[in-house]
C-alpha positions as CSV (number, residue, x, y, z in Angstrom):
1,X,-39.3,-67.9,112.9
2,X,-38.9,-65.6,116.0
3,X,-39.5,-62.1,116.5
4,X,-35.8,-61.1,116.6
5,X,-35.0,-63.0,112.7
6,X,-37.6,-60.3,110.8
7,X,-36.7,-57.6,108.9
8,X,-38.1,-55.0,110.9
9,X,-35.4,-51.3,110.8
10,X,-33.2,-51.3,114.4
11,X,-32.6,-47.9,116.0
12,X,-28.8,-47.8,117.1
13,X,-28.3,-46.3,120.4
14,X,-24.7,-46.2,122.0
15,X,-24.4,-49.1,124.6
16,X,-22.8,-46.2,127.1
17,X,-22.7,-42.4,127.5
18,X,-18.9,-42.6,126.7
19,X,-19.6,-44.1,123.2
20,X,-22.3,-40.9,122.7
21,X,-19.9,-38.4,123.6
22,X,-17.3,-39.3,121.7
23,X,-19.1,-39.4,118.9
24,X,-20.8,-35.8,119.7
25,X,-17.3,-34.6,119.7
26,X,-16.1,-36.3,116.7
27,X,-19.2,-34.8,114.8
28,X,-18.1,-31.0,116.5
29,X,-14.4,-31.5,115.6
30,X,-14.8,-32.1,111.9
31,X,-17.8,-29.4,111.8
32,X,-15.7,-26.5,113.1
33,X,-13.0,-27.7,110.3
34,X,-15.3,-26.4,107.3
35,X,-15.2,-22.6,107.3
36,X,-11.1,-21.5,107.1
37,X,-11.4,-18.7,105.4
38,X,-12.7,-15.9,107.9
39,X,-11.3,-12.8,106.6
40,X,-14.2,-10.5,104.3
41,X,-13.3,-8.7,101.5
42,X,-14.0,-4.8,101.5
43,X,-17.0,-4.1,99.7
44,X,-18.2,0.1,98.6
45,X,-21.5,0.6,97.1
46,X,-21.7,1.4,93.2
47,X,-24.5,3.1,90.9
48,X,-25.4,4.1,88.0
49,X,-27.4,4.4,84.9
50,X,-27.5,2.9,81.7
51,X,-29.2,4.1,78.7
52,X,-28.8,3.0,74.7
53,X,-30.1,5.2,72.0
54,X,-31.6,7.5,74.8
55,X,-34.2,4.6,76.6
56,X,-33.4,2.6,79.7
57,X,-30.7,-0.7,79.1
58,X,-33.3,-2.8,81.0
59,X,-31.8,-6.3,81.6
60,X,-28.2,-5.2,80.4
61,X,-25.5,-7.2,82.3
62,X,-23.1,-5.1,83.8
63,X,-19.5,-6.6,85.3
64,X,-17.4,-4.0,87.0
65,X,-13.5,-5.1,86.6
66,X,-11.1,-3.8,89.8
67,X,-8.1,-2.4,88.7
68,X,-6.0,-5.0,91.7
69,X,-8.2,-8.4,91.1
70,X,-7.8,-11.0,94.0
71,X,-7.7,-14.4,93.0
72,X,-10.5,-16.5,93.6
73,X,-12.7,-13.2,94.3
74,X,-15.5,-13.0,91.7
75,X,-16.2,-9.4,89.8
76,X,-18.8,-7.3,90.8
77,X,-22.1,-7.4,88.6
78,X,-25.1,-6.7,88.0
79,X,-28.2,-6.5,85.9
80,X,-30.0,-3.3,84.9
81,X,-33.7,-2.5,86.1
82,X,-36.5,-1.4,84.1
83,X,-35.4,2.8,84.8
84,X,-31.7,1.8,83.5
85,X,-30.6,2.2,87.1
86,X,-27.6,-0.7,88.4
């Protein structure tokens, strides 16, 4: 049995820089494919306070519903803090 027949793991290298970079541009090409979507949504600030029965809603889930929803856009939310504050 000779050195090359055991099972030891092989590094593979490109035989030639050509082979290398056209697999570096390959990799860029379908990397810069992945983010399409590049326009942002406005977002404005909202607060507030909770209370029940006069004490703080701490932990209360709030969900804000815009009165034009955009598909695909989730709701804004929150959860309410120990001084009822969102």
């Amino acid at each position: 049995m000779s050195l090359s027949d055991s099972n030891t793991p092989r590094t593979l290298r490109p035989t030639n820089p050509f082979c290398a970079a056209v697999l570096i541009a390959v990799a860029v090409l379908f990397s810069a494919g992945c983010n399409k979507n590049t326009a942002r949504i406005p977002v404005h600030p909202v607060v507030g306070t909770i209370q029940f029965r006069g004490q703080p809603a701490e932990g209360a889930f709030v969900s804000l519903y815009p009165k034009s929803a955009i598909e695909g856009v989730p709701n804004p939310r929150g959860t309410v803090s120990k001084d009822g504050s969102f």
